[in-house]
FIKOLZA-1660 file (N, C-alpha, C; in steps of 0.1 Angstrom, whole numbers, plus 5000, padded with zeros to 4 digits):
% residues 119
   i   px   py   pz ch aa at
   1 9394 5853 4293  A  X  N
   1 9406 5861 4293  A  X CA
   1 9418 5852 4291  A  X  C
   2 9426 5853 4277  A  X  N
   2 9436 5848 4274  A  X CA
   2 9450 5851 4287  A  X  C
   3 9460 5843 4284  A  X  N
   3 9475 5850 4300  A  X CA
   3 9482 5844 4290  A  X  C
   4 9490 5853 4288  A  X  N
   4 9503 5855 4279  A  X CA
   4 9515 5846 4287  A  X  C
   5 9523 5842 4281  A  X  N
   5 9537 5840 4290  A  X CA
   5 9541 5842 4282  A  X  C
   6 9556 5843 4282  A  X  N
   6 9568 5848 4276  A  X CA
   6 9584 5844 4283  A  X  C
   7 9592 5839 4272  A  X  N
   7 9604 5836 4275  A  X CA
   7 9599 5827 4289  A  X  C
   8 9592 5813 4285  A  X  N
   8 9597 5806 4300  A  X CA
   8 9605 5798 4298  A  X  C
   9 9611 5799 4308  A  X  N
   9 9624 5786 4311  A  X CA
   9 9621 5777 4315  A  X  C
  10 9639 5769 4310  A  X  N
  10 9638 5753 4314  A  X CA
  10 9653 5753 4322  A  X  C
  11 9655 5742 4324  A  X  N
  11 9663 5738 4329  A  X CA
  11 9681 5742 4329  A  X  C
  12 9685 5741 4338  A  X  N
  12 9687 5740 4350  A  X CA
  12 9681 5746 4361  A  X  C
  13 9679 5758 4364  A  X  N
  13 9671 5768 4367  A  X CA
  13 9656 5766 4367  A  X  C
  14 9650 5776 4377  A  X  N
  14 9636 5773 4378  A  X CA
  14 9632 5773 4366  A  X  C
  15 9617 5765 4364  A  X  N
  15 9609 5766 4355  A  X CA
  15 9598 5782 4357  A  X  C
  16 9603 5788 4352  A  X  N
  16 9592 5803 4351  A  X CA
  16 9590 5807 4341  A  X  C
  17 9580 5817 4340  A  X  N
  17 9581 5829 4327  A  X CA
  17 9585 5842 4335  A  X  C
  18 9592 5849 4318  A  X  N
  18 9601 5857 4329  A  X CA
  18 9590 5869 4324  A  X  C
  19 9580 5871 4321  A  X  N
  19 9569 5878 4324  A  X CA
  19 9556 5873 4315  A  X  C
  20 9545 5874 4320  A  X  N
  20 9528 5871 4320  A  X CA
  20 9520 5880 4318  A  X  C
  21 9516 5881 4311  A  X  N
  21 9504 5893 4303  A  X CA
  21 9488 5887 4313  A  X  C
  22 9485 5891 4326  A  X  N
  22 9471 5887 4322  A  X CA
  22 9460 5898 4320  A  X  C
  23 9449 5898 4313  A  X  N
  23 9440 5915 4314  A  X CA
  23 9452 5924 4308  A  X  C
  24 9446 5936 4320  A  X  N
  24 9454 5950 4316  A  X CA
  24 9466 5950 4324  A  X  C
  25 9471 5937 4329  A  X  N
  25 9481 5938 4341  A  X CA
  25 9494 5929 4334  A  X  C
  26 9507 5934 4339  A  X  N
  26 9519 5928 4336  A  X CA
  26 9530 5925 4343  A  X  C
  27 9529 5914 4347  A  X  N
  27 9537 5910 4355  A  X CA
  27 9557 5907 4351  A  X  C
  28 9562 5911 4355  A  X  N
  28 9576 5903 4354  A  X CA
  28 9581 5895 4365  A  X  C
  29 9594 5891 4359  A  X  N
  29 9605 5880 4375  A  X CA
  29 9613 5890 4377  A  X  C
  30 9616 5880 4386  A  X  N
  30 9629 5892 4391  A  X CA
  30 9641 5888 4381  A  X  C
  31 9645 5901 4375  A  X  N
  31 9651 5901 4362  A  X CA
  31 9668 5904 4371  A  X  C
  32 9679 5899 4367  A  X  N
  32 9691 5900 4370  A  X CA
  32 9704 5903 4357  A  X  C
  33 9715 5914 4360  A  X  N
  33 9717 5911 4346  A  X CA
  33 9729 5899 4342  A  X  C
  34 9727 5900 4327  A  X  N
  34 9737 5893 4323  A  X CA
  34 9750 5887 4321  A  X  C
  35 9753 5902 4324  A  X  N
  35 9772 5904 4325  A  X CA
  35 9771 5912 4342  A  X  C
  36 9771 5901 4349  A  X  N
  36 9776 5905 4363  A  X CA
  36 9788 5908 4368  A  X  C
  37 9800 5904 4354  A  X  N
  37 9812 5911 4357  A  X CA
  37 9811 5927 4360  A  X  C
  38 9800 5933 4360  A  X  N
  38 9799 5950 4363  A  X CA
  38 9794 5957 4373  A  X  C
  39 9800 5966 4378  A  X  N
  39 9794 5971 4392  A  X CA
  39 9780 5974 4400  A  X  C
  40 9772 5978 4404  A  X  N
  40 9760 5972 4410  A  X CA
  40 9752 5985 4396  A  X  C
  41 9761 6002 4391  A  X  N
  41 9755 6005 4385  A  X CA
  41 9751 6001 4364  A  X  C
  42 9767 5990 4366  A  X  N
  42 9764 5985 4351  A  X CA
  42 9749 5976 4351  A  X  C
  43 9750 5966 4366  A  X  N
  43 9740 5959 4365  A  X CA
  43 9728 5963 4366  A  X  C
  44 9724 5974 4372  A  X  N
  44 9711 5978 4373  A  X CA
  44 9707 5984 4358  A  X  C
  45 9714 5991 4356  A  X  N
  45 9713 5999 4339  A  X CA
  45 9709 5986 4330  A  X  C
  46 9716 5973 4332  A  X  N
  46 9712 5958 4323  A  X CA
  46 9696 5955 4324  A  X  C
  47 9695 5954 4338  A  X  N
  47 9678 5951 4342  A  X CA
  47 9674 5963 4340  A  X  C
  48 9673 5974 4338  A  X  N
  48 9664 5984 4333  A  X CA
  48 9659 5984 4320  A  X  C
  49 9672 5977 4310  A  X  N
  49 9673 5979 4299  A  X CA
  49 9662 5968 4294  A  X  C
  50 9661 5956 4301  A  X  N
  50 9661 5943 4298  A  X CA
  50 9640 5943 4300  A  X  C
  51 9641 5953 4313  A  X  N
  51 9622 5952 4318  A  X CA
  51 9619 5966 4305  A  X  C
  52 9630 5974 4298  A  X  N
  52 9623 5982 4289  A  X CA
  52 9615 5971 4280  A  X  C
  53 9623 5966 4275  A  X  N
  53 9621 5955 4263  A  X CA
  53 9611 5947 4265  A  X  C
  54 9613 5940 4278  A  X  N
  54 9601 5934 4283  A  X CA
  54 9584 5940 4283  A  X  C
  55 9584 5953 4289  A  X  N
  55 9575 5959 4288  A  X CA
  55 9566 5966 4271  A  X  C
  56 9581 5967 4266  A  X  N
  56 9575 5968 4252  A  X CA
  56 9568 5958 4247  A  X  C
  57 9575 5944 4246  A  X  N
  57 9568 5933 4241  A  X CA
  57 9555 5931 4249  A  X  C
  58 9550 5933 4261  A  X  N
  58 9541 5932 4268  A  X CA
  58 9532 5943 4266  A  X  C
  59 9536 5952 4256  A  X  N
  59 9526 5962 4247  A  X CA
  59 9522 5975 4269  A  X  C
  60 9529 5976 4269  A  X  N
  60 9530 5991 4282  A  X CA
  60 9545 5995 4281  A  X  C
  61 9551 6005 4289  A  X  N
  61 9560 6012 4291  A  X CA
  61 9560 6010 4308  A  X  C
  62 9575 6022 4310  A  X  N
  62 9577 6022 4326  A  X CA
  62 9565 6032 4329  A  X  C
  63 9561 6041 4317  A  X  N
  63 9553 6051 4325  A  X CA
  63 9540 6047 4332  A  X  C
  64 9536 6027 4331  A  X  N
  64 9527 6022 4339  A  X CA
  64 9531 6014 4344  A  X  C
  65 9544 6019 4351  A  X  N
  65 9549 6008 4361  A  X CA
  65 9537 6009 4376  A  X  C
  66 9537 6000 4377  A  X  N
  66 9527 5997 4398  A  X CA
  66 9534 5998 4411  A  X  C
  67 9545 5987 4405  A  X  N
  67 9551 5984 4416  A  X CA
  67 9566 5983 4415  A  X  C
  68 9574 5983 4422  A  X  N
  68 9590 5981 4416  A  X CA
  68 9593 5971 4430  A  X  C
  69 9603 5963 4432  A  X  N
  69 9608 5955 4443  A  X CA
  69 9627 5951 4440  A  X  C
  70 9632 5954 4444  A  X  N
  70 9644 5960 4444  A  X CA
  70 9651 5953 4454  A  X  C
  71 9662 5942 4455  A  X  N
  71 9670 5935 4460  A  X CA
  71 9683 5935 4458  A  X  C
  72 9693 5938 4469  A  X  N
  72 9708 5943 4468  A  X CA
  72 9717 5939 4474  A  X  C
  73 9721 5935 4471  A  X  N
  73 9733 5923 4481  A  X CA
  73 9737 5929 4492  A  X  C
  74 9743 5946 4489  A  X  N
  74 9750 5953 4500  A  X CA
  74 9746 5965 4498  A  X  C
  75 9736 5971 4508  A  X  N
  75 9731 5983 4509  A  X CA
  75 9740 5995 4508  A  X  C
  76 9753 5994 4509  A  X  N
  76 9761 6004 4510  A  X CA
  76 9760 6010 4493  A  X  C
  77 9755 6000 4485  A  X  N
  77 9756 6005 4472  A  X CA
  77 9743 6011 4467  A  X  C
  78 9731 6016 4476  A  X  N
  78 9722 6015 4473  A  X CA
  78 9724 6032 4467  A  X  C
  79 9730 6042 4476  A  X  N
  79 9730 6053 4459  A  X CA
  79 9735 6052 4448  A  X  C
  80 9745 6042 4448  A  X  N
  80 9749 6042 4430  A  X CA
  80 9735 6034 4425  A  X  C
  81 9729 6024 4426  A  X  N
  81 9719 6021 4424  A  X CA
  81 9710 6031 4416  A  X  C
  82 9707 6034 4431  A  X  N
  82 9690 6045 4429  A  X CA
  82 9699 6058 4417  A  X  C
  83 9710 6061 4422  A  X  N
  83 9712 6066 4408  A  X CA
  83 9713 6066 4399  A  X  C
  84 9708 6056 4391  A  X  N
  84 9706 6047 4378  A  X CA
  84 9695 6045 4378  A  X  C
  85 9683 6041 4387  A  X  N
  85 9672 6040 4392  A  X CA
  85 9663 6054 4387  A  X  C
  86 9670 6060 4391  A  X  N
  86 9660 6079 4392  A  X CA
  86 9666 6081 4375  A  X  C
  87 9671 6080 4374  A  X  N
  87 9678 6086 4356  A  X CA
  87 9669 6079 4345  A  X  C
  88 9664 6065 4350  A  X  N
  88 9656 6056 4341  A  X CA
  88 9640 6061 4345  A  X  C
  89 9635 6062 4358  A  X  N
  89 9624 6057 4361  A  X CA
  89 9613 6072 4355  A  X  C
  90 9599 6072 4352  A  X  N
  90 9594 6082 4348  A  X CA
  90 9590 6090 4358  A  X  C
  91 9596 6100 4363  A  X  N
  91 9595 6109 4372  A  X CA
  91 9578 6113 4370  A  X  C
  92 9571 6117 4363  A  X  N
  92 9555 6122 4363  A  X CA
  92 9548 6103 4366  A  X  C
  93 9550 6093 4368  A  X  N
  93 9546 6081 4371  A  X CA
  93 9552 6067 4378  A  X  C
  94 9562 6077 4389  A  X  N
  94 9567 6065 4396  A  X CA
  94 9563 6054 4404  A  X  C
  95 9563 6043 4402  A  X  N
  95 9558 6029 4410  A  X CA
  95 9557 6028 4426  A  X  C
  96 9549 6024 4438  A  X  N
  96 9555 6020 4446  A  X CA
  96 9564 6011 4447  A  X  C
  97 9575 6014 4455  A  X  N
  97 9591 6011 4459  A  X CA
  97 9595 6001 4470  A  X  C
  98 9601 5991 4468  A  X  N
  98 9605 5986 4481  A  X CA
  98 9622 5981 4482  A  X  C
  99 9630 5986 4482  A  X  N
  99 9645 5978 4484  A  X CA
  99 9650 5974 4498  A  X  C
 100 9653 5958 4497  A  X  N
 100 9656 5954 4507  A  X CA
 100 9669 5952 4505  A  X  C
 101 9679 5943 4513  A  X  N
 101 9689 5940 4515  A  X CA
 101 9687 5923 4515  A  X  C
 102 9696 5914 4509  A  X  N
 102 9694 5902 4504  A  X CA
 102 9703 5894 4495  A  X  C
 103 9704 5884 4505  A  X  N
 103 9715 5873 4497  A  X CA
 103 9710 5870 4483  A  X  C
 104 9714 5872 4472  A  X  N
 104 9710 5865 4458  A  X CA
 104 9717 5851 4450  A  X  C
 105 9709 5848 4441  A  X  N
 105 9714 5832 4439  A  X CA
 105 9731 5830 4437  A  X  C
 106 9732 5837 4431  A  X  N
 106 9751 5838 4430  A  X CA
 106 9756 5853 4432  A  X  C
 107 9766 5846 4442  A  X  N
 107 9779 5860 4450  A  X CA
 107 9779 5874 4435  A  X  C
 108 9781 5868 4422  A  X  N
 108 9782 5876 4416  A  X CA
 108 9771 5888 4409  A  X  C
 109 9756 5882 4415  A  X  N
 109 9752 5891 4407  A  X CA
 109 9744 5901 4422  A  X  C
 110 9744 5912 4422  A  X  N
 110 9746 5926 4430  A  X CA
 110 9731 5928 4429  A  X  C
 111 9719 5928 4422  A  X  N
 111 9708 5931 4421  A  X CA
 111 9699 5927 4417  A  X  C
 112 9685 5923 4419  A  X  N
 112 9676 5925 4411  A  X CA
 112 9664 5930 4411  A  X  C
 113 9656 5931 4405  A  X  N
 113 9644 5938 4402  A  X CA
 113 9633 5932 4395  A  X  C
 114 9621 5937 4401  A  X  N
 114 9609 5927 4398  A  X CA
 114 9597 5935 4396  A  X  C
 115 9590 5941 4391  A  X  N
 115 9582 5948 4382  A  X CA
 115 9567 5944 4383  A  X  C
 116 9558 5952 4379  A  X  N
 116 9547 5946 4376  A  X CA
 116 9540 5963 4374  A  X  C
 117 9532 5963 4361  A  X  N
 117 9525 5975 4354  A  X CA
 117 9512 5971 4348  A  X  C
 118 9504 5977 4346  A  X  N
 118 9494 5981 4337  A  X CA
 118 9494 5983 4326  A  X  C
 119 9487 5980 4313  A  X  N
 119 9487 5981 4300  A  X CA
 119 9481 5993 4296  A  X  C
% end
């Protein structure tokens, strides 16, 4: 059984792949967005956008998402969030969920999200 990687990084920053094909399973990182100048609902809409694309290239969709894991700087923001959350996610095939509350690598970015689906 061949294991895919994709987009791994170098340096400065960990060395990872920011997702792994092994089998019928697909893993991602915890994906953060780009332009963290935006409020917790620009940024989440960034990482939705970012694990679509991922997931495509990884040949599945969200409608085989597994698992979702969801980290937020300040829980206070967690319905603008989930409401961006629920408008993307496939209501007939939702993932088990976990959102905690958690310092992230820089003050500026509000979220991230970490994935993993079936092919």
């Amino acid at each position: 059984m061949t294991i895919q990687r994709f987009d791994i990084t170098t340096g400065p920053g960990p060395r990872m792949s920011r997702a792994v094909v092994n089998g019928d399973m697909v893993y991602l990182c915890g994906l953060t967005a780009k332009d963290t100048t935006q409020d917790v609902k620009g940024q989440t809409q960034q990482i939705l956008d970012a694990i679509d694309g991922y997931l495509e290239r990884c040949g599945t969709s969200k409608s085989k998402l597994l698992t979702a894991q969801l980290w937020l700087t300040d829980m206070s923001k967690f319905a603008d969030m989930n409401s961006v959350w629920n408008a993307w996610v496939d209501p007939e095939n939702p993932p088990v969920r976990a959102c905690v509350n958690a310092q992230l690598a820089r003050p500026e970015i509000l979220v991230e999200i970490m994935v993993t689906a079936a092919k």
